[in-house]
N, C-alpha and C positions, 0 to 999 in steps of 0.2 A: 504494500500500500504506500499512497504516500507520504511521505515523510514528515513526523509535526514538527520538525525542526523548519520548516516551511513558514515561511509566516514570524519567524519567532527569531531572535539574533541576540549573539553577546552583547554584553556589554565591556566598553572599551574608556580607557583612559593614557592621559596626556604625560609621560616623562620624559623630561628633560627635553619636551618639543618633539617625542617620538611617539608613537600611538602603539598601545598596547593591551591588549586584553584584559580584561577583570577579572576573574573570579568572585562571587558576590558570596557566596560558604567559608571556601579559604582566606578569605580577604588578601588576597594577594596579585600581582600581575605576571601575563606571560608573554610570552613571545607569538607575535599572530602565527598560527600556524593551522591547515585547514581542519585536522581533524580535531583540534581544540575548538576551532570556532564550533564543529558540530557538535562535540559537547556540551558546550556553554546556551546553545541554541536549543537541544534538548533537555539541560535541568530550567531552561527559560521555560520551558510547555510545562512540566512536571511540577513547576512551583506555582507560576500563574494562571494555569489552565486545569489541572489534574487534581493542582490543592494538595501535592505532597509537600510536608514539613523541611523546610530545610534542615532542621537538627536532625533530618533521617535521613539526609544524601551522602554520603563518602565517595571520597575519590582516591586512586592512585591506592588502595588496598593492597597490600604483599598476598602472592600466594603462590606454594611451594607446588610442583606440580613434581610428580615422579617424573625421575630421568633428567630434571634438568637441575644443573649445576646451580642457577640462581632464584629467585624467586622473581615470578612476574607482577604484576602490578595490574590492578582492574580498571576498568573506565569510568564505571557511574557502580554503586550501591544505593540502592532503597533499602529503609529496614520500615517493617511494619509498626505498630506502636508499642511492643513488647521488645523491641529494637533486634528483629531476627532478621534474616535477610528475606525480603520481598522479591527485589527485580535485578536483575544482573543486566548492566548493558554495556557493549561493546560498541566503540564508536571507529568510524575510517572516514578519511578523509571523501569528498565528491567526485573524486575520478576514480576512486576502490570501487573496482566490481565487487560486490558481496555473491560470494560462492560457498562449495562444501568446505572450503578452507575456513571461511572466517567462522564457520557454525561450528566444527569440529573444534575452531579454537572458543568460541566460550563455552560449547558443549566439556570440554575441558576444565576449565576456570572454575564452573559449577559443580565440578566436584569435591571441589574444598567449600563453595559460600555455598554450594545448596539453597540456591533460591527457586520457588515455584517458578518465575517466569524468566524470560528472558525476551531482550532487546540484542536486534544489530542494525545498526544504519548506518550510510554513510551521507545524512542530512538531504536526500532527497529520495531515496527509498526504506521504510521501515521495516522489519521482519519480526512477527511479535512471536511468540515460543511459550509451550505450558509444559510444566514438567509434574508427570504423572504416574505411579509404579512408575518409576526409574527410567521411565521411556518419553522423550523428547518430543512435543505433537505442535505443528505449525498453527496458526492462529489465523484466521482472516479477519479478525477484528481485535481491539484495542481490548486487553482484558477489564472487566471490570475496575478493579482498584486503582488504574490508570486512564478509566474516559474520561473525557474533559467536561468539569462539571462546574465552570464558573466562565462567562464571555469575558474577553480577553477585554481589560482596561488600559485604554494609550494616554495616557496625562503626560504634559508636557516632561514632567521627569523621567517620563518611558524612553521618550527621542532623544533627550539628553543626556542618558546614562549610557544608550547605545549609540552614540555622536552621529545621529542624524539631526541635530538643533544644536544651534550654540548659544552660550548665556549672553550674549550681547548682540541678540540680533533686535531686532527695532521693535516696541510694542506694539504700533501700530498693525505691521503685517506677521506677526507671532501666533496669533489661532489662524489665519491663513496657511500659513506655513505646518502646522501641526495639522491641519485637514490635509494637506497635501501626503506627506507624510504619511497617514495611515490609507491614503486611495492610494497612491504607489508602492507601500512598504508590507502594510496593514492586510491584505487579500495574498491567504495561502495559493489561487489560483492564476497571479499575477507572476510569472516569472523573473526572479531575482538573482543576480549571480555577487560572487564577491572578486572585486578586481584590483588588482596590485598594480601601482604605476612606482617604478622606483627611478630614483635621480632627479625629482620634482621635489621642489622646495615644500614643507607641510603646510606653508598658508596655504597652499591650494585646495588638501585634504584631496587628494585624488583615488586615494585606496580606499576605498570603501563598498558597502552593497549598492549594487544597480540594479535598477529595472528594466528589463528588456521588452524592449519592442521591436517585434517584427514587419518592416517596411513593402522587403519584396523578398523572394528567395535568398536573393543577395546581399542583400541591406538588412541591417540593424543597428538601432542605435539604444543606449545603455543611459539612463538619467537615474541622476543620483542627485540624494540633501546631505552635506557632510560637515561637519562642525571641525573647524580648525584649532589649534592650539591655544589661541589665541581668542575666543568665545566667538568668532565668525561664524556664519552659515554660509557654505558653498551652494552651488545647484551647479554640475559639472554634466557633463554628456560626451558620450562616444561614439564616434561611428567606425561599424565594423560593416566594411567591404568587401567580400569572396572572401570570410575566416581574415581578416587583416583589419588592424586598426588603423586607419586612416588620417582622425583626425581627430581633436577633443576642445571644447570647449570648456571655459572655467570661470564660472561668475562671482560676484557677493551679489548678496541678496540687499543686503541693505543701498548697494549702490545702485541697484535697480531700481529700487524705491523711492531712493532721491531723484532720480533718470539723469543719473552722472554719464557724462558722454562719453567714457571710457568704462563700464562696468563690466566687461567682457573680455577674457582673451580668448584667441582662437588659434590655438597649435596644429602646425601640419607638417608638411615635407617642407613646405613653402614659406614657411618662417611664422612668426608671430604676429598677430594681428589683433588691435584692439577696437573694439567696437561697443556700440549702443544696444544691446538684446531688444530691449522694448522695441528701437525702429526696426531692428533689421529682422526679428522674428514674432513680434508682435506679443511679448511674454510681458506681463504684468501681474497684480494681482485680482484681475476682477474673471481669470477665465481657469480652471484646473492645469497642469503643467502639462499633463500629458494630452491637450488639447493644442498644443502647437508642436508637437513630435514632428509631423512632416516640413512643419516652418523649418525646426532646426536641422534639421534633415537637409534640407534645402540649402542653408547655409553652409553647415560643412562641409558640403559636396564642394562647393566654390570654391573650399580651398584646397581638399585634400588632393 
Protein backbone atom coordinates (compact mmCIF):
# COMPACT_ATOMS: atom_id res chain seq x y z
CA UNK A 1 0.00 0.00 0.00
CA UNK A 2 0.83 3.40 0.03
CA UNK A 3 3.12 4.68 2.19
CA UNK A 4 1.83 7.02 5.40
CA UNK A 5 5.07 8.59 5.31
CA UNK A 6 3.37 10.22 2.30
CA UNK A 7 1.82 13.34 3.24
CA UNK A 8 3.97 13.46 6.55
CA UNK A 9 7.81 14.82 6.80
CA UNK A 10 10.65 15.42 9.22
CA UNK A 11 11.39 17.89 10.90
CA UNK A 12 14.44 19.90 10.30
CA UNK A 13 16.68 22.50 11.99
CA UNK A 14 19.40 25.21 11.31
CA UNK A 15 23.33 24.69 12.57
CA UNK A 16 25.75 26.78 12.08
CA UNK A 17 23.65 27.83 8.78
CA UNK A 18 23.46 24.08 7.73
CA UNK A 19 20.15 22.21 7.64
CA UNK A 20 19.74 19.29 9.59
CA UNK A 21 17.36 16.93 10.61
CA UNK A 22 15.56 16.66 14.04
CA UNK A 23 14.67 14.14 15.98
CA UNK A 24 11.69 15.22 18.06
CA UNK A 25 12.18 11.74 20.87
CA UNK A 26 15.92 11.95 20.85
CA UNK A 27 16.14 15.42 20.95
CA UNK A 28 18.98 15.43 18.84
CA UNK A 29 20.07 16.27 15.15
CA UNK A 30 21.20 14.22 12.17
CA UNK A 31 22.72 14.28 9.11
CA UNK A 32 19.98 14.55 6.15
CA UNK A 33 20.14 11.20 4.95
CA UNK A 34 17.17 9.44 2.90
CA UNK A 35 16.38 6.76 4.88
CA UNK A 36 16.30 8.88 8.01
CA UNK A 37 14.09 11.22 6.45
CA UNK A 38 11.76 8.16 6.08
CA UNK A 39 11.81 7.47 9.49
CA UNK A 40 11.35 10.70 10.84
CA UNK A 41 8.38 10.84 8.27
CA UNK A 42 6.99 7.62 9.61
CA UNK A 43 7.08 8.34 13.60
CA UNK A 44 5.58 11.86 12.11
CA UNK A 45 2.19 9.46 11.09
CA UNK A 46 2.49 7.36 14.40
CA UNK A 47 2.53 10.27 16.69
CA UNK A 48 0.01 12.67 14.81
CA UNK A 49 -2.11 10.44 13.05
CA UNK A 50 -2.18 6.85 14.89
CA UNK A 51 -1.98 8.68 18.44
CA UNK A 52 1.03 6.45 19.48
CA UNK A 53 2.94 7.99 22.65
CA UNK A 54 6.06 9.10 22.18
CA UNK A 55 7.56 7.79 25.53
CA UNK A 56 6.67 4.37 23.52
CA UNK A 57 8.82 4.85 20.33
CA UNK A 58 12.66 3.78 20.48
CA UNK A 59 15.03 3.95 18.12
CA UNK A 60 18.50 2.54 17.14
CA UNK A 61 17.68 -0.64 19.68
CA UNK A 62 20.84 -3.23 19.96
CA UNK A 63 20.02 -6.62 18.82
CA UNK A 64 22.39 -9.76 18.92
CA UNK A 65 21.26 -11.98 16.04
CA UNK A 66 23.12 -15.46 15.81
CA UNK A 67 26.05 -15.66 13.80
CA UNK A 68 26.82 -12.21 13.69
CA UNK A 69 29.91 -10.96 15.26
CA UNK A 70 28.09 -7.56 16.22
CA UNK A 71 24.95 -6.58 17.35
CA UNK A 72 22.54 -4.71 14.89
CA UNK A 73 20.43 -1.98 15.63
CA UNK A 74 16.48 -1.55 14.92
CA UNK A 75 14.78 1.22 13.03
CA UNK A 76 11.58 2.33 14.92
CA UNK A 77 10.14 0.28 18.22
CA UNK A 78 6.47 0.69 19.45
CA UNK A 79 5.84 -0.72 22.87
CA UNK A 80 2.31 -1.17 23.91
CA UNK A 81 1.28 0.45 27.29
CA UNK A 82 2.64 -2.29 29.42
CA UNK A 83 5.97 -1.20 27.44
CA UNK A 84 6.35 -4.72 25.45
CA UNK A 85 7.17 -4.59 22.05
CA UNK A 86 4.07 -3.78 19.76
CA UNK A 87 5.58 -2.87 16.13
CA UNK A 88 8.97 -3.45 14.77
CA UNK A 89 9.77 -1.28 11.65
CA UNK A 90 12.39 -1.36 9.33
CA UNK A 91 12.93 1.76 7.33
CA UNK A 92 15.06 2.18 3.53
CA UNK A 93 15.68 4.75 1.87
CA UNK A 94 13.07 5.61 -1.70
CA UNK A 95 15.20 4.12 -4.27
CA UNK A 96 15.25 0.43 -1.93
CA UNK A 97 13.22 -1.87 -3.65
CA UNK A 98 11.79 -3.63 -0.64
CA UNK A 99 12.04 -7.40 -1.55
CA UNK A 100 12.54 -11.13 0.22
CA UNK A 101 15.78 -9.55 1.42
CA UNK A 102 14.48 -6.79 3.44
CA UNK A 103 11.42 -9.12 5.14
CA UNK A 104 13.89 -11.83 5.82
CA UNK A 105 15.95 -9.13 7.57
CA UNK A 106 13.26 -7.82 10.09
CA UNK A 107 11.77 -11.39 9.98
CA UNK A 108 15.08 -11.75 11.68
CA UNK A 109 15.39 -8.73 14.07
CA UNK A 110 11.82 -10.03 15.44
CA UNK A 111 13.37 -12.78 16.81
CA UNK A 112 14.97 -11.06 19.61
CA UNK A 113 11.98 -7.89 20.04
CA UNK A 114 9.14 -10.28 19.23
CA UNK A 115 6.65 -7.84 18.32
CA UNK A 116 3.08 -8.91 16.81
CA UNK A 117 3.44 -6.63 13.96
CA UNK A 118 5.75 -5.52 11.71
CA UNK A 119 6.40 -2.46 9.33
CA UNK A 120 8.88 -2.12 6.06
CA UNK A 121 8.84 0.93 3.99
CA UNK A 122 10.96 2.61 2.18
CA UNK A 123 8.60 6.11 2.42
CA UNK A 124 6.59 5.43 -0.56
CA UNK A 125 5.42 1.94 -0.23
CA UNK A 126 4.34 0.34 3.06
CA UNK A 127 4.40 -3.60 3.86
CA UNK A 128 2.28 -4.16 7.15
CA UNK A 129 3.04 -7.82 8.77
CA UNK A 130 1.13 -9.92 11.71
CA UNK A 131 2.95 -12.31 13.52
CA UNK A 132 0.86 -15.31 14.44
CA UNK A 133 1.88 -19.03 15.90
CA UNK A 134 5.32 -18.16 14.97
CA UNK A 135 4.38 -17.67 11.24
CA UNK A 136 4.64 -14.28 9.50
CA UNK A 137 1.15 -13.26 7.56
CA UNK A 138 1.19 -10.13 5.14
CA UNK A 139 -1.48 -7.53 5.82
CA UNK A 140 -3.41 -5.45 3.35
CA UNK A 141 -4.59 -3.13 5.66
CA UNK A 142 -3.08 -0.97 8.58
CA UNK A 143 -3.43 -3.01 11.62
CA UNK A 144 -5.68 -1.93 14.19
CA UNK A 145 -3.43 -0.35 16.89
CA UNK A 146 -1.93 1.66 14.16
CA UNK A 147 -5.08 3.32 11.97
CA UNK A 148 -5.07 6.64 11.81
CA UNK A 149 -7.50 7.94 14.37
CA UNK A 150 -7.01 11.70 14.71
CA UNK A 151 -7.07 14.29 11.17
CA UNK A 152 -3.89 15.47 10.65
CA UNK A 153 -3.42 19.26 12.37
CA UNK A 154 -1.11 21.82 10.09
CA UNK A 155 -0.80 25.05 12.42
CA UNK A 156 1.77 27.27 11.43
CA UNK A 157 4.25 25.53 13.97
CA UNK A 158 3.76 22.33 11.76
CA UNK A 159 5.43 24.27 8.55
CA UNK A 160 7.90 25.77 10.62
CA UNK A 161 9.31 22.95 12.47
CA UNK A 162 9.45 21.16 9.04
CA UNK A 163 11.09 24.43 7.28
CA UNK A 164 8.48 24.97 4.99
CA UNK A 165 7.72 28.78 6.74
CA UNK A 166 10.00 30.88 8.20
CA UNK A 167 9.62 33.03 11.32
CA UNK A 168 10.07 36.36 9.58
CA UNK A 169 8.04 36.04 6.69
CA UNK A 170 5.44 39.06 6.42
CA UNK A 171 2.02 38.88 8.59
CA UNK A 172 0.22 40.13 6.15
CA UNK A 173 0.76 37.04 3.48
CA UNK A 174 1.52 34.34 6.43
CA UNK A 175 -2.11 32.40 6.53
CA UNK A 176 -1.71 32.63 2.73
CA UNK A 177 1.26 31.06 2.74
CA UNK A 178 0.30 28.36 5.22
CA UNK A 179 -2.83 27.55 2.90
CA UNK A 180 -0.56 27.09 0.32
CA UNK A 181 1.51 24.87 2.16
CA UNK A 182 -0.93 22.32 3.13
CA UNK A 183 -2.77 22.36 -0.87
CA UNK A 184 0.98 21.58 -2.15
CA UNK A 185 2.45 19.61 0.95
CA UNK A 186 -0.69 18.74 2.86
CA UNK A 187 -2.57 15.89 0.12
CA UNK A 188 -0.94 12.37 0.41
CA UNK A 189 -2.09 12.08 -3.36
CA UNK A 190 -0.07 15.01 -4.59
CA UNK A 191 3.36 13.91 -5.46
CA UNK A 192 6.30 15.09 -3.47
CA UNK A 193 9.89 14.30 -3.96
CA UNK A 194 12.95 15.58 -1.69
CA UNK A 195 15.71 17.20 -3.75
CA UNK A 196 19.27 18.04 -2.85
CA UNK A 197 20.85 21.07 -4.62
CA UNK A 198 24.55 21.33 -3.38
CA UNK A 199 27.03 24.22 -3.97
CA UNK A 200 24.16 26.88 -3.58
CA UNK A 201 24.55 29.21 -0.88
CA UNK A 202 21.55 28.28 2.05
CA UNK A 203 19.76 31.66 1.70
CA UNK A 204 18.29 30.07 -1.13
CA UNK A 205 17.09 26.90 0.84
CA UNK A 206 17.07 24.86 -2.31
CA UNK A 207 17.10 21.24 -0.80
CA UNK A 208 14.11 20.80 0.34
CA UNK A 209 10.44 18.80 -0.44
CA UNK A 210 8.91 19.51 -3.94
CA UNK A 211 5.91 19.19 -5.56
CA UNK A 212 5.65 17.68 -8.73
CA UNK A 213 3.86 18.45 -11.53
CA UNK A 214 3.57 16.89 -14.56
CA UNK A 215 3.51 19.35 -17.80
CA UNK A 216 3.90 16.99 -20.66
CA UNK A 217 5.61 13.54 -20.90
CA UNK A 218 8.74 15.52 -20.89
CA UNK A 219 8.22 18.23 -18.72
CA UNK A 220 8.08 18.63 -15.10
CA UNK A 221 8.44 21.09 -12.81
CA UNK A 222 9.03 20.74 -8.93
CA UNK A 223 7.77 23.98 -6.58
CA UNK A 224 8.73 24.01 -3.38
CA UNK A 225 8.14 26.60 0.23
CA UNK A 226 11.46 26.52 2.06
CA UNK A 227 12.58 28.50 5.09
CA UNK A 228 16.10 29.74 5.10
CA UNK A 229 18.46 30.10 7.88
CA UNK A 230 17.90 33.13 8.21
CA UNK A 231 13.75 33.01 9.06
CA UNK A 232 13.04 33.62 5.07
CA UNK A 233 10.47 31.86 3.15
CA UNK A 234 11.75 30.61 -0.36
CA UNK A 235 9.03 29.56 -3.14
CA UNK A 236 11.87 27.82 -5.60
CA UNK A 237 10.86 25.80 -8.70
CA UNK A 238 12.55 23.38 -11.01
CA UNK A 239 12.34 22.35 -14.36
CA UNK A 240 13.08 18.86 -15.35
CA UNK A 241 13.45 18.32 -19.18
CA UNK A 242 13.90 14.42 -20.61
CA UNK A 243 15.19 13.33 -16.71
CA UNK A 244 17.51 16.66 -16.61
CA UNK A 245 17.21 19.62 -14.68
CA UNK A 246 17.27 22.60 -16.77
CA UNK A 247 16.73 25.37 -15.00
CA UNK A 248 15.48 26.63 -11.34
CA UNK A 249 14.15 29.44 -10.02
CA UNK A 250 14.52 31.09 -6.45
CA UNK A 251 12.36 33.72 -4.81
CA UNK A 252 11.47 35.49 -1.39
CA UNK A 253 8.22 35.68 -0.64
CA UNK A 254 8.28 38.72 1.09
CA UNK A 255 9.86 40.57 -1.80
CA UNK A 256 7.04 39.44 -3.83
CA UNK A 257 4.90 41.13 -1.61
CA UNK A 258 6.49 44.37 -1.76
CA UNK A 259 6.72 43.68 -5.83
CA UNK A 260 10.48 44.55 -5.57
CA UNK A 261 11.71 44.49 -9.13
CA UNK A 262 14.25 42.04 -8.40
CA UNK A 263 12.55 39.33 -6.24
CA UNK A 264 13.53 36.44 -8.57
CA UNK A 265 16.48 34.77 -9.68
CA UNK A 266 16.44 32.46 -12.59
CA UNK A 267 19.58 29.99 -12.87
CA UNK A 268 20.38 28.16 -16.05
CA UNK A 269 23.07 27.12 -18.42
CA UNK A 270 22.74 30.76 -19.56
CA UNK A 271 23.64 32.59 -16.54
CA UNK A 272 21.71 34.37 -13.81
CA UNK A 273 18.97 36.24 -14.39
CA UNK A 274 16.84 38.46 -12.11
CA UNK A 275 13.40 39.26 -12.52
CA UNK A 276 9.87 40.46 -11.20
CA UNK A 277 7.67 36.91 -10.63
CA UNK A 278 4.49 38.87 -10.35
CA UNK A 279 5.12 40.55 -14.07
CA UNK A 280 6.78 37.94 -15.61
CA UNK A 281 4.52 34.90 -14.21
CA UNK A 282 1.68 36.50 -12.96
CA UNK A 283 2.27 34.95 -9.19
CA UNK A 284 0.98 36.97 -6.20
CA UNK A 285 -1.16 36.26 -3.42
CA UNK A 286 -4.65 36.44 -4.54
CA UNK A 287 -4.41 33.12 -6.85
CA UNK A 288 -3.12 29.37 -5.22
CA UNK A 289 0.66 28.70 -6.52
CA UNK A 290 0.03 25.93 -8.38
CA UNK A 291 -2.39 27.94 -10.47
CA UNK A 292 0.45 29.48 -12.60
CA UNK A 293 2.75 26.11 -12.99
CA UNK A 294 2.56 26.48 -16.79
CA UNK A 295 3.25 30.52 -16.24
CA UNK A 296 6.58 29.28 -14.63
CA UNK A 297 6.93 26.67 -16.87
CA UNK A 298 6.92 29.09 -19.48
CA UNK A 299 9.49 31.06 -18.05
CA UNK A 300 12.10 28.76 -17.41
CA UNK A 301 11.80 27.23 -20.62
CA UNK A 302 13.22 30.96 -21.81
CA UNK A 303 16.01 30.27 -20.35
CA UNK A 304 17.20 26.90 -19.80
Amino acid sequence: MLSKALAHYPQFRYRDEKKVLWNPILKKTFVIRPEERVRLALVDYLILEAGVSRSRISFESPVKLAGDKSSSRTDIICYDQAFKPLLLVECKAPDIRLDEKTAIQIARYNQKVEAPYLLISNGILDFWYSLKNDKIEALSEIPEPFFPEEKRNYPAEYWQERMFLGSALSPEIRPFVIDQCKLLFGNPHQPTKFLNFDGFHEEFALSHYYSIFGQSDNIKIGLSLSANPFGGTRLNGVLNDKGANTAFFTSSLNLIAENHPANTEIHSAKGIQQVNLRNEAGLDFSNNFSSVITSLKDLLLQFS
